[in-house]
Backbone and ligand atoms as CSV (ligand in chain L), in Angstrom:
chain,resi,resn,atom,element,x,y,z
A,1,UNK,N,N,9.555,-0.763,-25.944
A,1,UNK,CA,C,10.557,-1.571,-25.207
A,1,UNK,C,C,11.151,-0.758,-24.050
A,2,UNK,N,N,10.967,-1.502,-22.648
A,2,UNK,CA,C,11.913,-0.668,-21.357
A,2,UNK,C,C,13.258,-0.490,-21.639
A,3,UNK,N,N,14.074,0.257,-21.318
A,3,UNK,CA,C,15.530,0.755,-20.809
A,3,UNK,C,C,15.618,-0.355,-20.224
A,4,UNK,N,N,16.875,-0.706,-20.114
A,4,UNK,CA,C,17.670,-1.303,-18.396
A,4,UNK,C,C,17.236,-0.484,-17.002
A,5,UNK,N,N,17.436,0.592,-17.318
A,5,UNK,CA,C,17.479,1.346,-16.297
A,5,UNK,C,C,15.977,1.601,-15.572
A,6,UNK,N,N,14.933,2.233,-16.991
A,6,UNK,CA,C,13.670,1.615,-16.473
A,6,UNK,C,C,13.340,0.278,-15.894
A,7,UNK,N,N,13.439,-0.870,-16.074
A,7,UNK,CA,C,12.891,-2.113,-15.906
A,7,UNK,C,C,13.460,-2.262,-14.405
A,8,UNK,N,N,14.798,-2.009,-14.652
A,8,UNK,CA,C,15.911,-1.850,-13.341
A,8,UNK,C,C,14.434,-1.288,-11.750
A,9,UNK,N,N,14.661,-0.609,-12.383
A,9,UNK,CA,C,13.443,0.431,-11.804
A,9,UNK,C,C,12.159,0.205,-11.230
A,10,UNK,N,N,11.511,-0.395,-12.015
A,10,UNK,CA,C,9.954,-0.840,-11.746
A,10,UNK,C,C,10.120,-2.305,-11.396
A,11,UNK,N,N,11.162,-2.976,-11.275
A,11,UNK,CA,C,11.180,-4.210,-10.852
A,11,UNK,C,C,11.847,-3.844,-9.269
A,12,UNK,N,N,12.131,-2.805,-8.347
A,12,UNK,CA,C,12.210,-2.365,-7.520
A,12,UNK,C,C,11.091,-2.303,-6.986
A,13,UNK,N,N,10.164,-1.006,-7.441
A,13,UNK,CA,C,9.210,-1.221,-7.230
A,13,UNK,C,C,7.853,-1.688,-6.961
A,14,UNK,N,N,8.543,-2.986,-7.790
A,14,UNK,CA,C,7.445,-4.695,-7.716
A,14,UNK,C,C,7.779,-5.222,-5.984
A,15,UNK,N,N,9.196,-4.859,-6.024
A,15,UNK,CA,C,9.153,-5.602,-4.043
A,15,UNK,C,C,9.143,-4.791,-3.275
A,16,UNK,N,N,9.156,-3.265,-3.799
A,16,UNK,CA,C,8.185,-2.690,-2.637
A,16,UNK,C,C,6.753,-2.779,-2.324
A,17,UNK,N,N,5.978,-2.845,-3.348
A,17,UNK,CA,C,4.569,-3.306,-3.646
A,17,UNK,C,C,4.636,-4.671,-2.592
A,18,UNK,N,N,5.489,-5.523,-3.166
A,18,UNK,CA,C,5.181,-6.616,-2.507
A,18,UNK,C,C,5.331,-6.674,-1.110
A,19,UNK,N,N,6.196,-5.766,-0.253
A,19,UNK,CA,C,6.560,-6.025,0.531
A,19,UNK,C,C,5.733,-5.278,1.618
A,20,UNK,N,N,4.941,-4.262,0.658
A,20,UNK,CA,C,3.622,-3.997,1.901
A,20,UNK,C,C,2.742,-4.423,2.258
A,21,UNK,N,N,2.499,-5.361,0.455
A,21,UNK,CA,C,1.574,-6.510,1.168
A,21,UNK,C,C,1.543,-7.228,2.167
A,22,UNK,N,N,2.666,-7.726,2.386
A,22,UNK,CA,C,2.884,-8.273,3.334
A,22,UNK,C,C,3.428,-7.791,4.550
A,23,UNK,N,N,3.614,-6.827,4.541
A,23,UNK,CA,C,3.757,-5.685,6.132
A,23,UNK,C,C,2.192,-5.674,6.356
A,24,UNK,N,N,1.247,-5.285,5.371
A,24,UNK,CA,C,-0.032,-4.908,6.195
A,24,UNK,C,C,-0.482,-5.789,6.169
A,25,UNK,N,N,-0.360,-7.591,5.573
A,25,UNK,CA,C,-0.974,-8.727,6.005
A,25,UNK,C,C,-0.819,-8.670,7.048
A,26,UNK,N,N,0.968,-8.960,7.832
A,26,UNK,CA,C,1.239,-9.273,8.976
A,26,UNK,C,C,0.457,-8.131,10.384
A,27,UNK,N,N,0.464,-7.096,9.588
A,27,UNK,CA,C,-0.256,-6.447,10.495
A,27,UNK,C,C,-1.995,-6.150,11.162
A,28,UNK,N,N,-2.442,-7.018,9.726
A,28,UNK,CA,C,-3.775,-7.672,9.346
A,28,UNK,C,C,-3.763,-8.448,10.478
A,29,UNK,N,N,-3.223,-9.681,10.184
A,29,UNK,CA,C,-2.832,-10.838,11.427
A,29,UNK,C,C,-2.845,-10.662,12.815
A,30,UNK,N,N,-1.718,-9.456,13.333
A,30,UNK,CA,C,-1.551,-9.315,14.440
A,30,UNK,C,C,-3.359,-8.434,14.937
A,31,UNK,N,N,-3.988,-7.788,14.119
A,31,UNK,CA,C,-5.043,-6.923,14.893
A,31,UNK,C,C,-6.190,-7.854,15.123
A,32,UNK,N,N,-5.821,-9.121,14.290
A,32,UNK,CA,C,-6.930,-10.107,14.572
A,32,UNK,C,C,-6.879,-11.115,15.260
A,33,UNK,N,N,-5.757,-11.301,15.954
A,33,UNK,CA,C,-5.387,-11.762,17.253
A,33,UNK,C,C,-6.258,-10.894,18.644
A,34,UNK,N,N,-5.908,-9.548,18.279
A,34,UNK,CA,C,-6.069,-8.699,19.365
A,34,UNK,C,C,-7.235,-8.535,19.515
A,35,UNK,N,N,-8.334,-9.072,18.956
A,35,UNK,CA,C,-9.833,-8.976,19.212
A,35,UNK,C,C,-10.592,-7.885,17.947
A,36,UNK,N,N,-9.482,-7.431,17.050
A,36,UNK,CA,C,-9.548,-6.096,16.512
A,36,UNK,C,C,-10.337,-6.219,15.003
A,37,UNK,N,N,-11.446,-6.305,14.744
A,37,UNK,CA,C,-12.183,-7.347,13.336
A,37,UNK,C,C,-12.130,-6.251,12.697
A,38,UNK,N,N,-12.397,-4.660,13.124
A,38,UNK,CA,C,-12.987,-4.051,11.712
A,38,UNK,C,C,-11.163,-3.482,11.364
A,39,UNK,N,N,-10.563,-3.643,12.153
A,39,UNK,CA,C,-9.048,-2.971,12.015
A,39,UNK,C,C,-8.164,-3.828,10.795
A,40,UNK,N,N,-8.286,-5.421,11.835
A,40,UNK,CA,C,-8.182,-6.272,10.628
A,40,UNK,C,C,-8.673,-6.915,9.400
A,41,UNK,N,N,-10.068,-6.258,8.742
A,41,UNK,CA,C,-10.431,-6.611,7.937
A,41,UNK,C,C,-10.227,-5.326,6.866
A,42,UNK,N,N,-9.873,-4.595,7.430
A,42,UNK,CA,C,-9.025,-3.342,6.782
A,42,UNK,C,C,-8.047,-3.437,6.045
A,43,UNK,N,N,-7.184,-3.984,7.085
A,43,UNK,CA,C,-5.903,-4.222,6.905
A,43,UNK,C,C,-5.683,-5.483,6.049
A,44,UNK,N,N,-6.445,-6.389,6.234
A,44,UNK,CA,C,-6.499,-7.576,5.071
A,44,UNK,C,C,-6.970,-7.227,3.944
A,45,UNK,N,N,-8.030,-6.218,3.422
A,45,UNK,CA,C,-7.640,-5.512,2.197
A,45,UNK,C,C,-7.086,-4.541,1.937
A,46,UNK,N,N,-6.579,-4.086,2.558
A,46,UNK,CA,C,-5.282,-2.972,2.374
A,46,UNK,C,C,-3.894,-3.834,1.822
A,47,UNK,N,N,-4.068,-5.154,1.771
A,47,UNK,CA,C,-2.833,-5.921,1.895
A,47,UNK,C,C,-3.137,-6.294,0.552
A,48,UNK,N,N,-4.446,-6.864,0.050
A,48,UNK,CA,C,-4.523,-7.179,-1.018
A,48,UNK,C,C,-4.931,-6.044,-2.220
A,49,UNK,N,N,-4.767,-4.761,-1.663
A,49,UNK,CA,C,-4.555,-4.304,-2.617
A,49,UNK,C,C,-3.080,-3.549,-3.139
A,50,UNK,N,N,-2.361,-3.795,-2.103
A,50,UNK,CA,C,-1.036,-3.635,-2.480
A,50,UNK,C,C,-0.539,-5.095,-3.418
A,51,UNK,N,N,-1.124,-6.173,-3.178
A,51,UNK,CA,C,-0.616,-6.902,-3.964
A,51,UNK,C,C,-0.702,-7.037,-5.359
A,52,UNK,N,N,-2.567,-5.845,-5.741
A,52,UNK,CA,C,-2.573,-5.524,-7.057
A,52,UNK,C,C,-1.752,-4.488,-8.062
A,53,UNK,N,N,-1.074,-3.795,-6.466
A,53,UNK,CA,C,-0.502,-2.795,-7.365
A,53,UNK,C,C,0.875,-3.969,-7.606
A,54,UNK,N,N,1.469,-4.600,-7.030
A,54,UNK,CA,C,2.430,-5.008,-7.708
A,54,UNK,C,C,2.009,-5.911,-9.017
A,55,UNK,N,N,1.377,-6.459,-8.995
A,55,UNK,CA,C,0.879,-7.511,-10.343
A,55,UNK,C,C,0.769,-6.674,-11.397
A,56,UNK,N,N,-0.129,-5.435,-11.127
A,56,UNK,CA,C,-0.106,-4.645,-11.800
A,56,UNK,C,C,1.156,-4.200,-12.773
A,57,UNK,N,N,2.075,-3.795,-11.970
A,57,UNK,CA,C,3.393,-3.751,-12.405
A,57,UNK,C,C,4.232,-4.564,-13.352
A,58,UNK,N,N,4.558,-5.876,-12.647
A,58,UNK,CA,C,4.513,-7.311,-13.418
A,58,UNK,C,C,4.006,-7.548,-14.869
A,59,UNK,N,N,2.836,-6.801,-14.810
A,59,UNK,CA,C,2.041,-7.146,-15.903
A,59,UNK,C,C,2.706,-5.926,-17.279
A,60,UNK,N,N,2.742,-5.035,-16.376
A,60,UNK,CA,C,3.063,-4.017,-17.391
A,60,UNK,C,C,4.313,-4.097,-17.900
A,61,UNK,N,N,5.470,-4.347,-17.190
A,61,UNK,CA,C,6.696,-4.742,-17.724
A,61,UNK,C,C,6.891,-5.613,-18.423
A,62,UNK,N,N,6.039,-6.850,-18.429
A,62,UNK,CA,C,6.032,-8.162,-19.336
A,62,UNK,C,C,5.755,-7.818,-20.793
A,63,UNK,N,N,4.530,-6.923,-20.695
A,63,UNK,CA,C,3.913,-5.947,-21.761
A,63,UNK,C,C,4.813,-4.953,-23.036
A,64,UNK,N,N,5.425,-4.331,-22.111
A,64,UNK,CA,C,6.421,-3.388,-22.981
A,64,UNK,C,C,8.254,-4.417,-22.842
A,65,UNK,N,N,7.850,-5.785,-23.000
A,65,UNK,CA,C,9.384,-6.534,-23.366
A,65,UNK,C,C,9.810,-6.368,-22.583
A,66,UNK,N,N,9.985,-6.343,-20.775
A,66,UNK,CA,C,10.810,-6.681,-19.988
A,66,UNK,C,C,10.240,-8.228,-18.961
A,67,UNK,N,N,10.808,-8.219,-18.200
A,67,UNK,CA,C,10.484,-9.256,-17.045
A,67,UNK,C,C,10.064,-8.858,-15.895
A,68,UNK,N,N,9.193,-9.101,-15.702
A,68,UNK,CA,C,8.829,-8.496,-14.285
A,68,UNK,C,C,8.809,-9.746,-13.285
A,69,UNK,N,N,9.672,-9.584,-12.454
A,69,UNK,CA,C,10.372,-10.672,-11.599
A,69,UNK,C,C,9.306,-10.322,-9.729
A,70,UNK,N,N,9.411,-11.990,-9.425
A,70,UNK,CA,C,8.498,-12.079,-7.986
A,70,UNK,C,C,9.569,-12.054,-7.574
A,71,UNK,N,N,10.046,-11.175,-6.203
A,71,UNK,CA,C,10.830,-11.161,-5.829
A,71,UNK,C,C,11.117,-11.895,-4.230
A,72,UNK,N,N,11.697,-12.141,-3.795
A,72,UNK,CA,C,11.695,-13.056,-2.304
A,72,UNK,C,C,11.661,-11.870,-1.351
A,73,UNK,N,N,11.452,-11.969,-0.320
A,73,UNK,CA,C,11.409,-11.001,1.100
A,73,UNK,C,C,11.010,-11.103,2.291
A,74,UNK,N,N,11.689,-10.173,2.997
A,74,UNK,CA,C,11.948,-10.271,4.351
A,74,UNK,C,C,11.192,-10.625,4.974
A,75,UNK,N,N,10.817,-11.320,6.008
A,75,UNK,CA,C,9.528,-11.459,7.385
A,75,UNK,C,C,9.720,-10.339,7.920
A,76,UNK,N,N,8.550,-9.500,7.875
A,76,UNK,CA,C,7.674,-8.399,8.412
A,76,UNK,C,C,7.554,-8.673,9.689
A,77,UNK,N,N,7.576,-7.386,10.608
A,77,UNK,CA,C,7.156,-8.071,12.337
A,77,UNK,C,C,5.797,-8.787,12.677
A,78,UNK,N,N,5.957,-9.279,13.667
A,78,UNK,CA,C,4.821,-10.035,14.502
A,78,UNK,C,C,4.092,-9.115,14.858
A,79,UNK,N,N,4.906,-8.819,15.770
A,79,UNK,CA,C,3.656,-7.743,16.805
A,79,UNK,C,C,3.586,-6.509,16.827
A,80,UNK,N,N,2.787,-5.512,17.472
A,80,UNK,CA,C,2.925,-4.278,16.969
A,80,UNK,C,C,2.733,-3.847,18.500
A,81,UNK,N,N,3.161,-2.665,18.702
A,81,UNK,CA,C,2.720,-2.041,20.022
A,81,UNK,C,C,1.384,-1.456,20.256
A,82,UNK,N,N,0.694,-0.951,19.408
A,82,UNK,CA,C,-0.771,-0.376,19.693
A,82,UNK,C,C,-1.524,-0.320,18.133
A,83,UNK,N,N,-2.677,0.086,17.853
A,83,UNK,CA,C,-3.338,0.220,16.978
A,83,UNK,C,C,-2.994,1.392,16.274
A,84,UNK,N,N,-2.747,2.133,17.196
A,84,UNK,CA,C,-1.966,4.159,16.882
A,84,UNK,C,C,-0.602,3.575,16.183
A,85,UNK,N,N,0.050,2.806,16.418
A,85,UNK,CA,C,1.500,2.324,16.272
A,85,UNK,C,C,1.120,2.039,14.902
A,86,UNK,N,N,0.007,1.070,14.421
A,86,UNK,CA,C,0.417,0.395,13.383
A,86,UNK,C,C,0.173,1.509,12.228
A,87,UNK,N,N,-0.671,2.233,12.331
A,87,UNK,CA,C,-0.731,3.561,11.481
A,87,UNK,C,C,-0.088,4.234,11.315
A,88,UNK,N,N,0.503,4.767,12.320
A,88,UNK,CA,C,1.448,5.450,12.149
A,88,UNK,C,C,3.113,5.052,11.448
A,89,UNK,N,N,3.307,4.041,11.680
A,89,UNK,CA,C,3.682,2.669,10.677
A,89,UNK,C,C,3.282,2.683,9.131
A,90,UNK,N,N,2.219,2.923,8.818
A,90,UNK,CA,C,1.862,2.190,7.663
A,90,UNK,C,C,1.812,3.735,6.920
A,91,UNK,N,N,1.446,4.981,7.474
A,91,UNK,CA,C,1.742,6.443,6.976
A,91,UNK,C,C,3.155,7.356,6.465
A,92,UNK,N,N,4.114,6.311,7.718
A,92,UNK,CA,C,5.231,6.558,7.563
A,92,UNK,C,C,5.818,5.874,5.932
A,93,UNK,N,N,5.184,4.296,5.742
A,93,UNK,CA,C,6.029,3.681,5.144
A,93,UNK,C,C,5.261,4.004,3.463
A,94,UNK,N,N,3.843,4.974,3.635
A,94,UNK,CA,C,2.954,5.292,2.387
A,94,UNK,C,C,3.853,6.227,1.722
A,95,UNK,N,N,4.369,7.178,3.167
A,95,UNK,CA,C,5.041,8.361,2.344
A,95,UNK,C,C,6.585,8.170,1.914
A,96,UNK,N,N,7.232,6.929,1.862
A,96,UNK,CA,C,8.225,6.504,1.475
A,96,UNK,C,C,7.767,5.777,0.273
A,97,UNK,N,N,6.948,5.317,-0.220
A,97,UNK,CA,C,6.474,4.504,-1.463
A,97,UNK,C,C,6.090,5.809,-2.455
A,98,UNK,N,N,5.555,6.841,-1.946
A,98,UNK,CA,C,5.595,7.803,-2.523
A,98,UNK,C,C,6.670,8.609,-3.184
A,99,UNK,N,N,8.109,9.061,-2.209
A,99,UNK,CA,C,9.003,9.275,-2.784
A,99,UNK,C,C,9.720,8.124,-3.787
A,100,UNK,N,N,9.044,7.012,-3.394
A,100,UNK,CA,C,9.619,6.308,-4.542
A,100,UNK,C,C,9.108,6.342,-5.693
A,101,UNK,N,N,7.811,6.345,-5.868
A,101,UNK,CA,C,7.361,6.662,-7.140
A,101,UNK,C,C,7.314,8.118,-8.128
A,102,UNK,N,N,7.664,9.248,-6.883
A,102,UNK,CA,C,8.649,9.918,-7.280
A,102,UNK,C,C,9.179,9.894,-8.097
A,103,UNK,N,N,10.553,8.920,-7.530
A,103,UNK,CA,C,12.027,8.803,-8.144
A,103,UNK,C,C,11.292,7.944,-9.461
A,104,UNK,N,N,10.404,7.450,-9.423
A,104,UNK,CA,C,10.547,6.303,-10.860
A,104,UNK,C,C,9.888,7.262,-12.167
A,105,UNK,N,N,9.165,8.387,-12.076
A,105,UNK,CA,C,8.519,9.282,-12.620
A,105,UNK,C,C,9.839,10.162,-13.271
A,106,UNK,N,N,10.405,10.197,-12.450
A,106,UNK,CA,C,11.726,11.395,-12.577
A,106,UNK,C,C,12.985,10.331,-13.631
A,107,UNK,N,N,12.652,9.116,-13.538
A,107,UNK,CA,C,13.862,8.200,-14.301
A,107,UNK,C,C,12.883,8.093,-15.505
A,108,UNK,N,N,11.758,7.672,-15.460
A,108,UNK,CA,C,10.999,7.880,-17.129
A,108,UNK,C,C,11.401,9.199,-17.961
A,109,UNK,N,N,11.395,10.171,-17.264
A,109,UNK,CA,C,11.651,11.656,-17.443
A,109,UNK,C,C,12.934,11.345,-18.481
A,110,UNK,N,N,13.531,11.438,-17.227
A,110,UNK,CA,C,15.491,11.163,-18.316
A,110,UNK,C,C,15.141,10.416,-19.434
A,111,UNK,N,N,14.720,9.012,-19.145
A,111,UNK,CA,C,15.189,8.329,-20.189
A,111,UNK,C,C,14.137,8.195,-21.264
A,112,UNK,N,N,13.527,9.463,-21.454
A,112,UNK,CA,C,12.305,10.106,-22.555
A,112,UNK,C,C,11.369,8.551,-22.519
A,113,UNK,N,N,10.755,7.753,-21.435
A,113,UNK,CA,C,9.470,6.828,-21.979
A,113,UNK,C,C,8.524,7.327,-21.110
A,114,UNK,N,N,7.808,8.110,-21.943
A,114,UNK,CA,C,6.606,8.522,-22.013
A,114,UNK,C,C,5.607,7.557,-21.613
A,115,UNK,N,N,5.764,6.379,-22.127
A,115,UNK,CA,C,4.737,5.212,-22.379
A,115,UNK,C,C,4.661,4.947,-20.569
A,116,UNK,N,N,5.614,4.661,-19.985
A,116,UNK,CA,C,5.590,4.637,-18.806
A,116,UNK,C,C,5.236,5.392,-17.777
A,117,UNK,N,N,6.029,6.438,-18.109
A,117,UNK,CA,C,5.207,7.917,-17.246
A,117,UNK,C,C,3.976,8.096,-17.312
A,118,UNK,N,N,3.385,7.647,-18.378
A,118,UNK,CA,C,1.890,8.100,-18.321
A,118,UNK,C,C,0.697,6.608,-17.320
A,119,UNK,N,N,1.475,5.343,-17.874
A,119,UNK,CA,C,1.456,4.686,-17.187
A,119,UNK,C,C,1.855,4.782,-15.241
A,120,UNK,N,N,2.380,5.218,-15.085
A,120,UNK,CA,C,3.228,5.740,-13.834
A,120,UNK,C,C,1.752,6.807,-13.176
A,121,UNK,N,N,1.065,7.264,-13.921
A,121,UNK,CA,C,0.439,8.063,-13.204
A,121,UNK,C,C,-0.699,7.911,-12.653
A,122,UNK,N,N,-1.192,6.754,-12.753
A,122,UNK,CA,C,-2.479,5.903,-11.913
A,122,UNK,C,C,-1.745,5.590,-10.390
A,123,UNK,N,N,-0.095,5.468,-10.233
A,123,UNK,CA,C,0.409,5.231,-8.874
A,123,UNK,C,C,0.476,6.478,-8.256
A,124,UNK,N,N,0.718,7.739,-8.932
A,124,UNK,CA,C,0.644,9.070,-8.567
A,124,UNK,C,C,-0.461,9.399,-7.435
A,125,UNK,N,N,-1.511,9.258,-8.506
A,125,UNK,CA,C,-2.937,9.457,-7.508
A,125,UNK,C,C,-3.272,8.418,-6.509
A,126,UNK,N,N,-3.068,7.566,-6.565
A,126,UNK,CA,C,-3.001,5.877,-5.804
A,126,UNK,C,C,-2.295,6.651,-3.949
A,127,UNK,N,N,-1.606,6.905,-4.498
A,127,UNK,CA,C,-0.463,7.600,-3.441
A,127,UNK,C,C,-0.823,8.780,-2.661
A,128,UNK,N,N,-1.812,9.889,-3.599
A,128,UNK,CA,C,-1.879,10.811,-2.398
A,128,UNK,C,C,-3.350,10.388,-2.180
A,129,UNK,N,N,-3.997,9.489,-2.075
A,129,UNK,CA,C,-5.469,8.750,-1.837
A,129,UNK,C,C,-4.722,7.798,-0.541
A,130,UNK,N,N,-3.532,7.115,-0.571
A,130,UNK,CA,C,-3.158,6.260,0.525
A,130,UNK,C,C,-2.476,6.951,1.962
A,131,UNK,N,N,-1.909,8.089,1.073
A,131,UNK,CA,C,-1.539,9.208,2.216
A,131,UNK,C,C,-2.557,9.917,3.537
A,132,UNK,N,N,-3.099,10.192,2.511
A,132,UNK,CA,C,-4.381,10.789,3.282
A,132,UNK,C,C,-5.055,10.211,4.087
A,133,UNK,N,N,-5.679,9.309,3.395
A,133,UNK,CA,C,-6.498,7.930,4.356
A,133,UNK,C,C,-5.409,7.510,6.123
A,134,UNK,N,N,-3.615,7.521,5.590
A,134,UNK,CA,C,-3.226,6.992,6.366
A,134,UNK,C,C,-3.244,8.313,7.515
A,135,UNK,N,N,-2.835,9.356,6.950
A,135,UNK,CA,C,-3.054,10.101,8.049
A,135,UNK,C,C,-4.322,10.797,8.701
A,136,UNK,N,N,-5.461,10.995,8.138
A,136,UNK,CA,C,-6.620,10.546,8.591
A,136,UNK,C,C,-6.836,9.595,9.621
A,137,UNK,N,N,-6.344,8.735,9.568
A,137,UNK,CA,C,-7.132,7.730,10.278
A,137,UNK,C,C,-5.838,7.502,12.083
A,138,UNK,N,N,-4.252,8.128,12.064
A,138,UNK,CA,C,-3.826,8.376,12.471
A,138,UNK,C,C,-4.449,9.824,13.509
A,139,UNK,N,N,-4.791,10.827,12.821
A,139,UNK,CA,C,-5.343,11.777,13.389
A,139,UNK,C,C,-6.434,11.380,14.513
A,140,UNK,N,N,-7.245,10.099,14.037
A,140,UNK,CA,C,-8.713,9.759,14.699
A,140,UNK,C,C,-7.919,8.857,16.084
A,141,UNK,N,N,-6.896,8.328,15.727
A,141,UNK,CA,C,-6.501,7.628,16.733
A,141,UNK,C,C,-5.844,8.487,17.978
A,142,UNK,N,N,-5.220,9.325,17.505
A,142,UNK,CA,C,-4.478,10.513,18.139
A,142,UNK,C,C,-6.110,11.200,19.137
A,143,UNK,N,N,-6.867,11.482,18.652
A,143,UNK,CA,C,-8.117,12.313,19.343
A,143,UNK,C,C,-8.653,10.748,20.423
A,144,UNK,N,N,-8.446,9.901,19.961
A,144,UNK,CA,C,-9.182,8.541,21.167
A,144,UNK,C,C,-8.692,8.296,21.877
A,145,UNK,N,N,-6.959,8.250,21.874
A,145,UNK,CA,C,-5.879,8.580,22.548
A,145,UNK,C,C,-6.303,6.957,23.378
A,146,UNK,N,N,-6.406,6.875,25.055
A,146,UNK,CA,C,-6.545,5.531,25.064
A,146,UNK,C,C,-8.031,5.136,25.653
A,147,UNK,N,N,-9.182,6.253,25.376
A,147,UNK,CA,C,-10.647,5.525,25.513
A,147,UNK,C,C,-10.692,4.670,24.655
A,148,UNK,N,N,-10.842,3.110,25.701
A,148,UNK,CA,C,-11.003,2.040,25.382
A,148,UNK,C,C,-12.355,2.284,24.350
A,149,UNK,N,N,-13.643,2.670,25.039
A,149,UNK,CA,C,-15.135,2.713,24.207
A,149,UNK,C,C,-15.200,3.209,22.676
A,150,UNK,N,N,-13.529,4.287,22.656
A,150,UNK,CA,C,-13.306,5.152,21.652
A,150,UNK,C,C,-12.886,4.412,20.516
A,151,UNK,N,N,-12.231,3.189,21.029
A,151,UNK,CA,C,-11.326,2.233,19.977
A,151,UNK,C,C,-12.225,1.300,19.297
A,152,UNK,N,N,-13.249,0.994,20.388
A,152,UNK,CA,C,-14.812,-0.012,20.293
A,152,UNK,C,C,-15.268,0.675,19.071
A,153,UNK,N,N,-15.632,1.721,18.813
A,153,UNK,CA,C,-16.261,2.488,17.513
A,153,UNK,C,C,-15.139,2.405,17.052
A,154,UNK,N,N,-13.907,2.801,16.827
A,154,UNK,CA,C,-12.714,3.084,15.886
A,154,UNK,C,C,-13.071,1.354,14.770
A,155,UNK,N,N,-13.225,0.545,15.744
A,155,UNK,CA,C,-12.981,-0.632,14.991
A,155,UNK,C,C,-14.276,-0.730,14.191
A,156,UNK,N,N,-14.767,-0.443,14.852
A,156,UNK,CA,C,-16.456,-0.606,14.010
A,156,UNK,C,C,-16.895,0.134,12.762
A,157,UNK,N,N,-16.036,1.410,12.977
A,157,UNK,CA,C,-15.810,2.280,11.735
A,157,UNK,C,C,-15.230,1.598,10.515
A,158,UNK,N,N,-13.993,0.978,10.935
A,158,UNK,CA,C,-13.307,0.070,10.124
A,158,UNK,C,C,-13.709,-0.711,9.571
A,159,UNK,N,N,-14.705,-1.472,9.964
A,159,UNK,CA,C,-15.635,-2.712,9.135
A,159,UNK,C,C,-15.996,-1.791,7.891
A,160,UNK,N,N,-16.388,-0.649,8.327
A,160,UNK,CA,C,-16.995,-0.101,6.871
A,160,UNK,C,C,-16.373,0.658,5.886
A,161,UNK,N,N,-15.458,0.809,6.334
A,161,UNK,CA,C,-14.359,1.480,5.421
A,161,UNK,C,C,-14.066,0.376,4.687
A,162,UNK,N,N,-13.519,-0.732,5.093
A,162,UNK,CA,C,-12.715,-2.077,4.493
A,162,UNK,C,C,-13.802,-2.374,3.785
A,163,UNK,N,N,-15.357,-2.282,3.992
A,163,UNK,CA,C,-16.176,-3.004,2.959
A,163,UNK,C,C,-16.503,-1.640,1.672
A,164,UNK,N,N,-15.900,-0.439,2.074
A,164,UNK,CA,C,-16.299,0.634,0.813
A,164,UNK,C,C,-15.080,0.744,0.208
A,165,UNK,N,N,-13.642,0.544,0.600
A,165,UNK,CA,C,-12.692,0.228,0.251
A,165,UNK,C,C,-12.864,-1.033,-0.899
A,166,UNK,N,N,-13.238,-2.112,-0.429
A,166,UNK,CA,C,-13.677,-2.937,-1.743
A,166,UNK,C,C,-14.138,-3.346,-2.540
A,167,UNK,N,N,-15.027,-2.183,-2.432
A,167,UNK,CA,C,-16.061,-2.144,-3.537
A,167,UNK,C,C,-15.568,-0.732,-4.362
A,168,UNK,N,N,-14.839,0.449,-4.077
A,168,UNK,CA,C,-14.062,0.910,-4.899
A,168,UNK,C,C,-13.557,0.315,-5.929
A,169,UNK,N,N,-12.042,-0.520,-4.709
A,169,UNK,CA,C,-11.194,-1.169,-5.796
A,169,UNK,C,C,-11.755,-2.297,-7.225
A,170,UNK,N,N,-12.968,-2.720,-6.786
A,170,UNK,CA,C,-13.766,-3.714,-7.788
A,170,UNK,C,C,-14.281,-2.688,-9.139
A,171,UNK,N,N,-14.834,-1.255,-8.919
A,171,UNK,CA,C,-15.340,-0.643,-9.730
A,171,UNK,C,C,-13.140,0.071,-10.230
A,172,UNK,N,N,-12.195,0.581,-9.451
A,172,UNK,CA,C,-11.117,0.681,-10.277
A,172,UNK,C,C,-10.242,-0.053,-11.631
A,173,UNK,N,N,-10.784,-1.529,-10.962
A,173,UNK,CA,C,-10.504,-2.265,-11.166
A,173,UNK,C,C,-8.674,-2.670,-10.389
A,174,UNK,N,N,-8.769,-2.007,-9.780
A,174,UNK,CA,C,-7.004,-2.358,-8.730
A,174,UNK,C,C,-7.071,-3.475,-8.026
L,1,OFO,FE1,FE,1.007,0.549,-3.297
L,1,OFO,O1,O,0.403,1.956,-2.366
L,1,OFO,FE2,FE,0.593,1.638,-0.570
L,1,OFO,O2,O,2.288,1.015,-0.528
C-alpha cells in the first residue's frame, strides 16, 4: 500500500509525464508544418512514449492501492523558433524530469517503500538514455548551425532514429 506522501508524489509525476507528451506532440505538430518529416516523426514518437511512461505510472499506483489520477493541462506552445530551439527545449525540460525523479527516489527513501524505489528505477535509466539522446542531437544541430543541405540530412537522419526508436520501445515494452 502507497503513503499519502508517496501517491502525493507519483501522481505529480503522472502530469509531468503527461505534459511532455504533449509539449513534444505540439512540437511534433509544429515541425510538420515546417516541411520537417523525419524531425516530426521523431517527435511524434517521442510524444508517445512519454505518454507510456505516464500510464505506466497510473498503472502502478492503481496496483499498490492508490489512484492514479489523469490530470488536466496547460496548452503547450504553437510555434517554436528553430529546430536547434526545439531541442534545446526538450534537453532542458529532460533534465528537469530527471531531477524530478530524483526527488521521487529520495521520498521512497524516507518513507522506507522499497516496492517503489525499485519500481522507480526503470525511470532512472529511462532518463539518462533521454538525456543523452537530447543532447546529442543538440550538439549535431549546433555543428549544422544554419546549412540549410545540413538540416536536409539532419531530418533524414531522423526518419531513422524515430523508426529504431520504435522498435526499441516495442521490444521494452514502454
Ligand atoms: Fe518520461 O522521460 Fe522524457 O520526459
Amino acid at each position: 500500500m502507497l503513503s499519502s506522501k508517496v501517491s502525493q508524489a507519483l501522481n505529480k509525476q503522472i502530469e509531468l509525464e503527461a505534459s511532455s507528451s504533449q509539449y513534444y506532440l505540439a512540437m511534433a505538430s509544429w515541425a510538420e508544418t515546417q516541411g520537417l518529416n523525419g524531425v516530426s516523426a521523431f517527435l511524434y514518437s517521442h510524444a508517445d512514449e512519454e505518454r507510456m511512461h505516464m500510464i505506466k505510472l497510473v498503472r502502478f499506483v492503481n496496483e499498490r492501492g492508490g489512484h492514479g489520477v489523469v490530470p488536466a493541462l496547460k496548452q503547450p506552445p504553437v510555434t517554436f523558433k528553430s529546430v536547434k530551439a526545439v531541442f534545446e527545449e526538450i534537453l532542458k525540460h529532460e533534465i528537469k524530469v530527471t531531477n524530478e525523479i530524483n526527488n521521487l527516489v529520495d521520498i521512497t527513501l524516507k518513507e522506507k517503500d522499497y516496492t517503489t524505489h525499485n519500481f522507480l528505477q526503470w525511470y532512472v535509466s529511462e532518463q539518462i538514455e533521454e538525456e543523452a539522446l537530447a543532447r546529442q542531437t543538440v550538439d549535431k544541430l549546433k555543428l549544422i548551425g544554419d546549412d540549410k543541405g545540413g538540416l536536409y540530412f539532419f531530418d533524414r537522419d531522423m526518419t531513422a532514429l524515430a523508426a529504431a526508436s520504435g522498435e526499441v520501445d516495442a521490444e521494452k515494452g514502454a
